[in-house]
KEKE-3310 file (N, C-alpha, C; in steps of 0.2 Angstrom, whole numbers, plus 5000, padded with zeros to 4 digits):
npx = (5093:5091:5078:5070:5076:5074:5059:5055:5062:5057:5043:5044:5046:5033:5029:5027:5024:5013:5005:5013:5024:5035:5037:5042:5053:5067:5066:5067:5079:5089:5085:5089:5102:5109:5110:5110:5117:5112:5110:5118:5120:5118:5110:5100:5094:5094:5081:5071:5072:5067:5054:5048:5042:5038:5022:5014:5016:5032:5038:5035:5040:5052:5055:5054:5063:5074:5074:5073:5085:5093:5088:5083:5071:5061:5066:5061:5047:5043:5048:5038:5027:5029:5029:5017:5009:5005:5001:4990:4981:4979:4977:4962:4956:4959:4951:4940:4937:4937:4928:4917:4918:4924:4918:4922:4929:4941:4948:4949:4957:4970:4974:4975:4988:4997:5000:5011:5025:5023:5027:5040:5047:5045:5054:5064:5070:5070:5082:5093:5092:5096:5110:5116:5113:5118:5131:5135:5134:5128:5118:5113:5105:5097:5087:5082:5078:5068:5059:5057:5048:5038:5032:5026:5025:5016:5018:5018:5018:5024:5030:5038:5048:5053:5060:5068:5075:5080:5090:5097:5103:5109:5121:5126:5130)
npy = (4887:4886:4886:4891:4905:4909:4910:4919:4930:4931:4935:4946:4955:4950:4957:4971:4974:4979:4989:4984:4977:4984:4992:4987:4983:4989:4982:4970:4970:4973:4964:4952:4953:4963:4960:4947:4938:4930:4932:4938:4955:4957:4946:4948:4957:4952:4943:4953:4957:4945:4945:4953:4948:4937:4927:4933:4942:4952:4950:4938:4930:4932:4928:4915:4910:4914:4906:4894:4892:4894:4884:4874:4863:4863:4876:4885:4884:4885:4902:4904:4904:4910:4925:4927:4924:4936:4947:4941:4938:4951:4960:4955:4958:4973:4975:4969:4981:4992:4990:4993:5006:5016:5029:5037:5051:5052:5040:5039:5050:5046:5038:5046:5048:5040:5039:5047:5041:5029:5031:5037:5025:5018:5026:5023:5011:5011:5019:5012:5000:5008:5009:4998:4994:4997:4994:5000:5012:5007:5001:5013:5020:5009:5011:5026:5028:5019:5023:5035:5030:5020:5032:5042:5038:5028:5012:4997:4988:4974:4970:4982:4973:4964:4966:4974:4964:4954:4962:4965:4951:4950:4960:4959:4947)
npz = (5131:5115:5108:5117:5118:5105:5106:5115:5109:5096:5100:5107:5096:5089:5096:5093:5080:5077:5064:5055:5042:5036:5046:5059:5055:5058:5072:5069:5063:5076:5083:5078:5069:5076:5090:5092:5082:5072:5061:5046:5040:5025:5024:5031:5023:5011:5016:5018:5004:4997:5004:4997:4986:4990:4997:5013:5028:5032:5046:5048:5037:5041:5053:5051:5042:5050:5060:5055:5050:5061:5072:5066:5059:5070:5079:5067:5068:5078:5080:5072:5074:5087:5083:5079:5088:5100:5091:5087:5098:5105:5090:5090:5103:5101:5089:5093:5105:5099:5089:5098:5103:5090:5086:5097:5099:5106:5104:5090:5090:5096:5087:5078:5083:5082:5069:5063:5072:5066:5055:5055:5062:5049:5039:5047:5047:5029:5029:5034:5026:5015:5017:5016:5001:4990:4979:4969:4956:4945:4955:4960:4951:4945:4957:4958:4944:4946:4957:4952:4940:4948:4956:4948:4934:4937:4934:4932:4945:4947:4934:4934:4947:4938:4928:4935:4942:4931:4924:4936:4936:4924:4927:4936:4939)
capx = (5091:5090:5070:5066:5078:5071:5050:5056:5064:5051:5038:5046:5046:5030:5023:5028:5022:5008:5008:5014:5032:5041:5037:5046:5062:5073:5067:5070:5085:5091:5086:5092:5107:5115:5108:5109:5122:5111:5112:5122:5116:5117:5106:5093:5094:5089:5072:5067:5070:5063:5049:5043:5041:5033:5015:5014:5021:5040:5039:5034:5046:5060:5054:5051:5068:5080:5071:5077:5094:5096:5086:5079:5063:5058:5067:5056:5039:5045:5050:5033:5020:5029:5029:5012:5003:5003:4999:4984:4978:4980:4973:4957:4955:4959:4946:4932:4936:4938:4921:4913:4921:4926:4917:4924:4937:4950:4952:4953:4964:4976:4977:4982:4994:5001:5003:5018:5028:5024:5030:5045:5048:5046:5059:5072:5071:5073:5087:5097:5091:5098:5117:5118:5110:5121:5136:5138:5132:5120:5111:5110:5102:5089:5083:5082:5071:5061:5057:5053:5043:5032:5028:5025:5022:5012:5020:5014:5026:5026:5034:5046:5054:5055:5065:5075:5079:5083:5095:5103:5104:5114:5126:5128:5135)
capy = (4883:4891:4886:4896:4911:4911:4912:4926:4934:4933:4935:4951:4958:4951:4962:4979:4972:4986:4995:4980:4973:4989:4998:4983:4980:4991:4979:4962:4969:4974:4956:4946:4956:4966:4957:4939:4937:4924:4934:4945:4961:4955:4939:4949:4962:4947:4942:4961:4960:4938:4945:4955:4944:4929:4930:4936:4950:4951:4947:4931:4928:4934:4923:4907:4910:4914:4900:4889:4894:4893:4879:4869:4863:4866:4884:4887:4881:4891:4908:4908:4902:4916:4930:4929:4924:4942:4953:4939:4941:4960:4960:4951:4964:4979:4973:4970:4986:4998:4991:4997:5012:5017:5035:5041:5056:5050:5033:5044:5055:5042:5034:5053:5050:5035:5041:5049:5036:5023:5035:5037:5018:5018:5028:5022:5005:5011:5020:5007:4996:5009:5010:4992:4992:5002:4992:5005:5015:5003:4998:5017:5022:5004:5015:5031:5024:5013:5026:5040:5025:5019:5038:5048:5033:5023:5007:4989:4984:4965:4970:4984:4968:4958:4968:4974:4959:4956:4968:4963:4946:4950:4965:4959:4940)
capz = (5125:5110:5108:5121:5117:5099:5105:5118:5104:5090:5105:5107:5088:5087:5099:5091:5072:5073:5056:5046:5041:5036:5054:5062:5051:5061:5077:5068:5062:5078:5089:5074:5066:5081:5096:5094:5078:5071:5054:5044:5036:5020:5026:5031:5016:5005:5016:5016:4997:4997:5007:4993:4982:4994:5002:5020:5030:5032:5052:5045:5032:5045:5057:5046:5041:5055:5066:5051:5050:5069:5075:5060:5058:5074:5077:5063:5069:5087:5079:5068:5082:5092:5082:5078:5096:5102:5086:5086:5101:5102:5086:5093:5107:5100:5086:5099:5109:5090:5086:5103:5103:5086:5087:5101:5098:5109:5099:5084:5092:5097:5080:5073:5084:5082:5064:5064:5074:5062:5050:5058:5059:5043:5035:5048:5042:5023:5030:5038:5022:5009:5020:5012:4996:4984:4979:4963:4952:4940:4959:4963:4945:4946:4960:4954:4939:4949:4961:4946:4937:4951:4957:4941:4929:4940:4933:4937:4952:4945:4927:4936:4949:4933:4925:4938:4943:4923:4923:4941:4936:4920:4927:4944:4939)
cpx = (5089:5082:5067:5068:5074:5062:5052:5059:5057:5044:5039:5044:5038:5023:5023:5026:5016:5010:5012:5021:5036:5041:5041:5052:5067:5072:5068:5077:5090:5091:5091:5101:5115:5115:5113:5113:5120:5109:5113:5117:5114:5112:5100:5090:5090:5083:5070:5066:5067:5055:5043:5041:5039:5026:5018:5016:5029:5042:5039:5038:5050:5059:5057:5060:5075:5080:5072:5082:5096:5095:5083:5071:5058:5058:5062:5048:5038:5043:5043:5027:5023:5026:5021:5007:5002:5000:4990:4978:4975:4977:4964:4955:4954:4952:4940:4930:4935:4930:4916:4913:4925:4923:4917:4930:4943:4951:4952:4957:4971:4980:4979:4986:5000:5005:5010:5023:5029:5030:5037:5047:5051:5054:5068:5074:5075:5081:5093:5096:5097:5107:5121:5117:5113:5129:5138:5135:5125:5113:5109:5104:5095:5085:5080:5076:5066:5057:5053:5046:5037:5030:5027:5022:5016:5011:5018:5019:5028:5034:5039:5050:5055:5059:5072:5078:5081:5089:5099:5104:5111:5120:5129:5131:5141)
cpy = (4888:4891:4893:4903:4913:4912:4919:4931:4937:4934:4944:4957:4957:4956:4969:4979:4976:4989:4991:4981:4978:4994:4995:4983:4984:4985:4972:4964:4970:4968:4952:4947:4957:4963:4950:4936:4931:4925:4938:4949:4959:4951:4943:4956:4960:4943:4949:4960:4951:4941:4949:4952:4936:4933:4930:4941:4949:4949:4940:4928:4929:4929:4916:4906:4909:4909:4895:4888:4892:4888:4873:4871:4867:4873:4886:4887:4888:4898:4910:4909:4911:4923:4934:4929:4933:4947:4949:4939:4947:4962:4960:4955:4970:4980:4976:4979:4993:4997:4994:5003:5018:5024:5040:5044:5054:5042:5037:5048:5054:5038:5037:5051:5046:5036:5042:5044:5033:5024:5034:5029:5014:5020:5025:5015:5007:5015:5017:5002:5000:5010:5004:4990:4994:4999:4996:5007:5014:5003:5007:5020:5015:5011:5019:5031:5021:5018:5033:5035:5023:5026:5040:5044:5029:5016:5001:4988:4976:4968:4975:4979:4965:4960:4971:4969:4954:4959:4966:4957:4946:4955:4963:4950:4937)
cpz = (5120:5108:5109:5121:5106:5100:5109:5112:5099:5096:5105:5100:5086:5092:5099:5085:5071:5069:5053:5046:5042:5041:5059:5060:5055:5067:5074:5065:5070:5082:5083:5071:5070:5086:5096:5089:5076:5063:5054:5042:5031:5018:5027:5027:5011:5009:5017:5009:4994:4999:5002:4987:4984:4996:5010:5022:5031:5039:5050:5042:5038:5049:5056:5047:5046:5060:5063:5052:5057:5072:5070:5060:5064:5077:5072:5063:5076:5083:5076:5070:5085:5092:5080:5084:5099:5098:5085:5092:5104:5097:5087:5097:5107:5096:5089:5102:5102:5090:5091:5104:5097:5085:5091:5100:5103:5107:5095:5086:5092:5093:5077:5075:5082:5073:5061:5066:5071:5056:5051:5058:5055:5038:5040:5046:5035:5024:5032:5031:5015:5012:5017:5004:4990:4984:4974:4961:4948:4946:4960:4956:4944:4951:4961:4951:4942:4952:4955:4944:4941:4953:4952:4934:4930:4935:4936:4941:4949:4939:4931:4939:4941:4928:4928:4941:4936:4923:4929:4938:4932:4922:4935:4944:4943)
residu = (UNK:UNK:UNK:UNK:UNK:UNK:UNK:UNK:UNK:UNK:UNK:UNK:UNK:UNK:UNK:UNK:UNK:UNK:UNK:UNK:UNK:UNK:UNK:UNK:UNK:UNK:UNK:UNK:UNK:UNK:UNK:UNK:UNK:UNK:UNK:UNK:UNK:UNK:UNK:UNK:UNK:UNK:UNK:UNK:UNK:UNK:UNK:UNK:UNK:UNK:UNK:UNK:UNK:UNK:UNK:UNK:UNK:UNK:UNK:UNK:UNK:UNK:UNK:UNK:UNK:UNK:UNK:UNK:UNK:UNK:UNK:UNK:UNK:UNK:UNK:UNK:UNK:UNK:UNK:UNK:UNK:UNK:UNK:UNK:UNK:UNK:UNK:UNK:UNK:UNK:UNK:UNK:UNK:UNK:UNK:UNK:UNK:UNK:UNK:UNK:UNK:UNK:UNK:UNK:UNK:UNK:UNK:UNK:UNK:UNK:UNK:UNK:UNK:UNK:UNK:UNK:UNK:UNK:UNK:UNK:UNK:UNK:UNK:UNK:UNK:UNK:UNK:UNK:UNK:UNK:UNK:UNK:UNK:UNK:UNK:UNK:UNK:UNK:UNK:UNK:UNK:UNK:UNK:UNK:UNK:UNK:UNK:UNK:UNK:UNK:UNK:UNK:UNK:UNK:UNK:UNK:UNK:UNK:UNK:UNK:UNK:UNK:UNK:UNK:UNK:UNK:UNK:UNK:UNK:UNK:UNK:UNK:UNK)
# end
């Protein structure tokens, strides 16, 4: 039943969502994309780039989303219940235990570690995100600029989307 294979899934995704949306995206793309062929790259291109511009985390949004498309209303109640039961209880836990223990060097020790990792994570997502994202020249130059602009300018992030997406609107028709 697709119910039950969509909470095992997003049950799954959402038990590795330490460290927030962009440390996940390689594993939501790889149950939703590669796995289970219940979206295209493209499809999940545009809620990584929807998710920045909605509230919540991106596990959230993917969820919401791919449990719609798949199963409706209820696919969508399933996927979003799931994804979050574990990171909330887990949260809850670790919480209690950090506050008890938050002085001891080997919980700090274990958080340097996990640093890196996440890091990691991180960039393979944006890597696997930028293999899609450059249909020509204009999208690889928005890039460029945005990335100069928010490091070195320390531009509003509001006004940059509003403009690049201004600019995609009109040249990407």
């Amino acid at each position: 039943m697709i119910y039950i294979k969509l909470f095992l899934t997003f049950l799954q995704i959402g038990a590795v969502s330490f460290g927030g949306g962009y440390s996940i995206l390689k594993v939501i793309n790889h149950y939703t994309v590669d796995i289970n062929k219940w979206i295209s790259t493209d499809e999940f291109n545009d809620i990584v780039a929807i998710s920045q511009s909605t509230p919540g985390p991106i596990g959230i949004n993917a969820a919401t989303f791919v449990g719609y498309k798949v199963g409706g209303l209820f696919g969508s109640i399933t996927a979003t219940f799931s994804v979050i039961l574990i990171p909330i209880v887990l949260s809850l836990t670790v919480y209690l235990f950090y506050r008890k223990h938050r002085e001891s060097g080997k919980i700090q020790n274990i958080i340097l570690r996990l640093k890196p990792i996440i890091l990691a994570l991180i960039a393979s997502a944006a890597l696997s995100f930028l293999k899609n994202a450059f249909g020509n020249y204009l999208s690889i130059a928005i890039t460029l600029i945005s990335t100069f602009v928010l490091l070195y300018l320390k531009f509003d992030v509001v006004l940059l989307l509003l403009i690049s997406g201004t600019i995609g609107y009109f040249f990407f028709k």
